[in-house]
ZAZANU-954337 format. One record per atom (N, C-alpha, C, O): x, z, y; residue in one letter. Coordinates in steps of 0.02 Angstrom, whole numbers, padded with zeros to 5 digits, always signed. Atoms other than C-alpha are relative to their C-alpha. Layout:
BEGIN
XZYA
...
//
This chain:
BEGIN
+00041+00000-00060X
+00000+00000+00000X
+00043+00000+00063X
+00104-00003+00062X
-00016+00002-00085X
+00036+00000+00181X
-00027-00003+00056X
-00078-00024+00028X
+00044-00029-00037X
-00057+00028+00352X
+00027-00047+00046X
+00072-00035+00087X
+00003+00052-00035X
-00078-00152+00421X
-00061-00046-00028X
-00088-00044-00083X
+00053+00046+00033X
-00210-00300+00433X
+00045-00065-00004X
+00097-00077+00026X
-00031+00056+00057X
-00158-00447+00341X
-00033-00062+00009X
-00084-00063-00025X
+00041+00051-00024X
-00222-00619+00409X
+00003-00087-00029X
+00054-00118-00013X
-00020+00057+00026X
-00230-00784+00330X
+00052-00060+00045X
+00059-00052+00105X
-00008+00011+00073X
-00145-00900+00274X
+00072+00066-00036X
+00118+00095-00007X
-00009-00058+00037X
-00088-00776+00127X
+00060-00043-00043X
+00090-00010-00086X
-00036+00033+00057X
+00028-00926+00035X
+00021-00086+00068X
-00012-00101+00118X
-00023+00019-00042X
+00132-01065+00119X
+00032-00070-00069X
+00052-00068-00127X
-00036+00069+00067X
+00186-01259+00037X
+00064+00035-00019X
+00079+00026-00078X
-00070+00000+00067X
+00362-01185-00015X
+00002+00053-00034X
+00050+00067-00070X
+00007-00057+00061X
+00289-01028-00098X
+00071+00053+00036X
+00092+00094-00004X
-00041-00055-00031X
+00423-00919+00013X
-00037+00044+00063X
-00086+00032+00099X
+00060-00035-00072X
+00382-00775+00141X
+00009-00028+00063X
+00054-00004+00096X
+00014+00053-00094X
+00355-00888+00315X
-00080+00023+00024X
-00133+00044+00001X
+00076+00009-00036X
+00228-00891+00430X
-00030-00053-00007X
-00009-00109+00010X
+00037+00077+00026X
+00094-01004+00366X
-00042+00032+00034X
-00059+00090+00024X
+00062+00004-00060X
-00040-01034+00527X
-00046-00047-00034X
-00038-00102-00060X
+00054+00031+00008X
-00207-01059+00496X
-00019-00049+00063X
+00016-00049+00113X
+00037+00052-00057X
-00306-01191+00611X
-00057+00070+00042X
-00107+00058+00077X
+00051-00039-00029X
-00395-01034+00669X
+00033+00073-00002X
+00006+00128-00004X
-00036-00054-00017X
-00253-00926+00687X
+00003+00047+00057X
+00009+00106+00040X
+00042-00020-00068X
-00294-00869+00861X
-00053+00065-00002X
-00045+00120+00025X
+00060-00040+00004X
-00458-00784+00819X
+00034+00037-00067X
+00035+00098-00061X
-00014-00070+00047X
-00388-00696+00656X
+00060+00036+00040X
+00066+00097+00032X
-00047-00050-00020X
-00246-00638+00751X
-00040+00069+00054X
-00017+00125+00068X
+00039-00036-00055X
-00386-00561+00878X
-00045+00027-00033X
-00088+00058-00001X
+00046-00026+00031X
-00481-00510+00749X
+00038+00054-00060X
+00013+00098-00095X
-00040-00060+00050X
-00341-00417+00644X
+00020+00057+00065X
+00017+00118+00052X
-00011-00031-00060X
-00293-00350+00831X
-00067+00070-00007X
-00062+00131-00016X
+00040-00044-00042X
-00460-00282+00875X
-00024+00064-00062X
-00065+00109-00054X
-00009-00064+00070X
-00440-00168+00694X
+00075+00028+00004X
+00091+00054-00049X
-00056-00036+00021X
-00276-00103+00710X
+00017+00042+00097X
+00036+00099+00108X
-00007-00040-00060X
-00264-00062+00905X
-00074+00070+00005X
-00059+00119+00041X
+00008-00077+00037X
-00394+00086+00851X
+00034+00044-00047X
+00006+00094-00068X
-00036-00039+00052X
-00278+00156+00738X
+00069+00015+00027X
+00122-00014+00015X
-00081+00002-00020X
-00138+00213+00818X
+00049-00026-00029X
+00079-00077-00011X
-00050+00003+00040X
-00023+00229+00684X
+00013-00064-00029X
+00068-00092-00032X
-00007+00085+00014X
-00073+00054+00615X
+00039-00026+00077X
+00083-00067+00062X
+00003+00056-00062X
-00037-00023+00792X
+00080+00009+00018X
+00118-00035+00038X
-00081+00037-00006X
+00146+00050+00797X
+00039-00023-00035X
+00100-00016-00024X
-00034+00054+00048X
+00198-00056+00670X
+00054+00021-00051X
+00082-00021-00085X
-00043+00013+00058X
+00311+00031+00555X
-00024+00090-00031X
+00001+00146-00026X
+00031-00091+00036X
+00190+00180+00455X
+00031+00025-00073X
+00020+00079-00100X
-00016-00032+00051X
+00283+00176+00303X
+00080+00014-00002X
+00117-00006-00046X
-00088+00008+00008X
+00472+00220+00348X
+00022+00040-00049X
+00081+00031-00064X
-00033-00046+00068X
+00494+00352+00197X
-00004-00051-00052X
+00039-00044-00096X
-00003+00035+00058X
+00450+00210+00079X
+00041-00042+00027X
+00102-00037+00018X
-00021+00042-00015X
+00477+00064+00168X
+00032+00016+00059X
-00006+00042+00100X
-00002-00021-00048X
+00601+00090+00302X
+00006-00064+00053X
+00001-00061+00114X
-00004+00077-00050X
+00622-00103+00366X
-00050-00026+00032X
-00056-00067+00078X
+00084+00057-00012X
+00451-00152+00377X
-00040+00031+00054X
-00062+00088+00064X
+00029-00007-00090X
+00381-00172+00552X
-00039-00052-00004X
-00017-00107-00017X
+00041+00029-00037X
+00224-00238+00597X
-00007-00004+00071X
-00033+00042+00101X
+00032-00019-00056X
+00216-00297+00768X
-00085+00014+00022X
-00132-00024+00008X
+00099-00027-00034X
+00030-00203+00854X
-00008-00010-00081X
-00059-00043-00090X
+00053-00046+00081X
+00000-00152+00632X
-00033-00082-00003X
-00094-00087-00005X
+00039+00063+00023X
-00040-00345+00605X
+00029-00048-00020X
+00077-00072+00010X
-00082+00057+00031X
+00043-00479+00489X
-00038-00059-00014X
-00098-00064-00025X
+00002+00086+00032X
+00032-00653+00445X
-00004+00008-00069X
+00054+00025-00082X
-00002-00002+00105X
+00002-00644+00221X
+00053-00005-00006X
+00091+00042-00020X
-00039+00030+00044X
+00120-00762+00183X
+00106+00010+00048X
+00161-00011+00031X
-00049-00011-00034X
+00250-00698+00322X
+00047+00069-00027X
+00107+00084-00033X
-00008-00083+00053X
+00232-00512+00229X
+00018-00035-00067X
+00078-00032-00081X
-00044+00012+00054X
+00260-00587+00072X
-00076-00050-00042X
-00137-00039-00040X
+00033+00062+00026X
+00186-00747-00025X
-00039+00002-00056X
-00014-00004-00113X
+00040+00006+00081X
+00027-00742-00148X
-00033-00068+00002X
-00060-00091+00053X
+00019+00077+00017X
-00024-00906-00200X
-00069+00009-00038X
-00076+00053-00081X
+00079-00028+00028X
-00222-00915-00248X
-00042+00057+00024X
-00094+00072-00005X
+00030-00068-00018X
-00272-00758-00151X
-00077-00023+00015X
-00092-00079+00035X
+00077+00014-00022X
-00459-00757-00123X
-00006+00023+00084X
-00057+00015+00118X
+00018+00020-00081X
-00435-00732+00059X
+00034-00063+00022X
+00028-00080+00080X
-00007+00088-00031X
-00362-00914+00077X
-00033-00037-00049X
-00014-00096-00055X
+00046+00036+00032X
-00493-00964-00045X
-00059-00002+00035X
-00087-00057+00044X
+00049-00011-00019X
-00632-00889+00037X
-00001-00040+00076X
-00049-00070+00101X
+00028+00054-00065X
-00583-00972+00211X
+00006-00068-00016X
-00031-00106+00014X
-00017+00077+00012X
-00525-01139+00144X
-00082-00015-00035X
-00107-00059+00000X
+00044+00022+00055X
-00680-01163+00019X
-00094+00034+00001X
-00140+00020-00038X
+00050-00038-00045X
-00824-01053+00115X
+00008+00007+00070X
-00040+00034+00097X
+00001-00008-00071X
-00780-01052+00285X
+00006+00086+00049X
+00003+00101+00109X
+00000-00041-00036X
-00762-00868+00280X
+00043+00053+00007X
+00066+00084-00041X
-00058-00026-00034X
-00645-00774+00392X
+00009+00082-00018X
-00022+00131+00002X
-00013-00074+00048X
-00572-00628+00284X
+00084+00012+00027X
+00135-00023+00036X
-00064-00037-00013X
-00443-00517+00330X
+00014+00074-00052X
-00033+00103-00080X
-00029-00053+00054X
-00360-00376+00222X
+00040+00046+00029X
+00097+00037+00051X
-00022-00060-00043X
-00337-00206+00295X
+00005+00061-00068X
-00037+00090-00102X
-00030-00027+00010X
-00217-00117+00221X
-00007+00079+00032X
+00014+00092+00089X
+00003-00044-00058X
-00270+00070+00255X
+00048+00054-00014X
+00035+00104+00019X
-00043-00052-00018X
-00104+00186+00205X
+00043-00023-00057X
+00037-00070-00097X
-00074+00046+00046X
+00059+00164+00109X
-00002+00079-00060X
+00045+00115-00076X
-00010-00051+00056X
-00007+00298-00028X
-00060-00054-00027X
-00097-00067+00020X
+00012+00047+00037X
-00094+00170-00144X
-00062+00028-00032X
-00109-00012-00032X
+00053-00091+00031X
-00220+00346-00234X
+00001+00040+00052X
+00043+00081+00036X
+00013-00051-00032X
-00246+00447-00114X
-00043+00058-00024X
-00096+00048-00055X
+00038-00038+00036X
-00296+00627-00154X
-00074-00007+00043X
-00075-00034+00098X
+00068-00005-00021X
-00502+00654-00124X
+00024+00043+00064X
+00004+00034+00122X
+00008-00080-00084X
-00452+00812+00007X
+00035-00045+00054X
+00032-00037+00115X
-00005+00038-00097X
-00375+00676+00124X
-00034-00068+00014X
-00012-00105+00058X
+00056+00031-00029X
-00524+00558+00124X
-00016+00017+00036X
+00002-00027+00076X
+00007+00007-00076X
-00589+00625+00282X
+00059-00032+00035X
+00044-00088+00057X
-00054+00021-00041X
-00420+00590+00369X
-00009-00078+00002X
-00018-00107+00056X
+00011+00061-00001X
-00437+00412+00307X
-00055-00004+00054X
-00044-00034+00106X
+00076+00052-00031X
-00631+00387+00381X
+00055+00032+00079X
+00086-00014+00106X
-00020-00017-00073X
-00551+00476+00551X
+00047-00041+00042X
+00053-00044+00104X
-00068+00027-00021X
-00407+00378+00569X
-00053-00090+00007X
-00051-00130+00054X
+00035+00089-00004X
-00517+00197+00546X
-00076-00008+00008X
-00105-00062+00009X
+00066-00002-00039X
-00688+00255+00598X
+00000-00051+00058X
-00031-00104+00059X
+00004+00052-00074X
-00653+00176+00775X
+00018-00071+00001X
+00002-00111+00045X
-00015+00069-00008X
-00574+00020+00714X
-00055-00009-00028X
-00094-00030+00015X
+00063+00017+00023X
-00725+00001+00591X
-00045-00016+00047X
-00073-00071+00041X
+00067+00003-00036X
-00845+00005+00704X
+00033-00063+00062X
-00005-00102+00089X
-00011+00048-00070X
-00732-00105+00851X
+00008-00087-00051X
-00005-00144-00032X
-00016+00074+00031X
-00684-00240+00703X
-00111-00043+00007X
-00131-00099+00021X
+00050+00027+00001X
-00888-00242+00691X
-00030-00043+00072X
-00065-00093+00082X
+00028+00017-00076X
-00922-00267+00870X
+00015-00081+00008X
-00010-00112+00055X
-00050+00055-00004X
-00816-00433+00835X
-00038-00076-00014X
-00029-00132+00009X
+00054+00054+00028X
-00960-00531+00738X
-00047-00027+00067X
-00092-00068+00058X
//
């Protein structure tokens, strides 16, 4: 896990990690934005430095295939082959989380929840 949103495209023609731009890259980048600038911690870009200590999201928001390359993902199926604009929010770099820090989760992404909705 990790505590970023994740925006298509998710896979790139040479199958390496690059930035592969959608034709509607623009609006997912403003639409992975308007979920991670509620979250503090998502938004300063590097929440997992005990695991991961390299990995920096700039503003808690990545490109798929820039983070690292899946080929077939159903969020570059679902926009290529439905038209619909899926993003993948990553909400903490503990993968299980125990039940006693589920509140913390809803607290921490309550406000983006509700600002990603405002978005439709």
């Amino acid at each position: 896990g990790s505590l970023v949103v994740n925006y298509p495209f998710d896979d790139d023609e040479q199958g390496v990690a690059i930035y592969s731009k959608s034709p509607d890259d623009a609006v997912f980048q403003q639409l992975a934005l308007s979920y991670s600038k509620e979250n503090a911690k998502m938004y300063q870009g590097t929440p997992c430095k005990d695991m991961y200590p390299t990995e920096y999201f700039p503003h808690g928001i990545t490109n798929g295939a820039q983070w690292y390359n899946v080929p077939g993902g159903m969020q570059d199926w679902n926009y290529l082959n439905t038209n619909c604009f899926e993003v993948t929010i990553e909400l903490g770099c503990v993968k299980y989380p125990k039940a006693e820090e589920l509140p913390k989760y809803w607290e921490q992404n309550r406000r983006s929840l509700l600002q990603f909705m405002k978005q439709v």
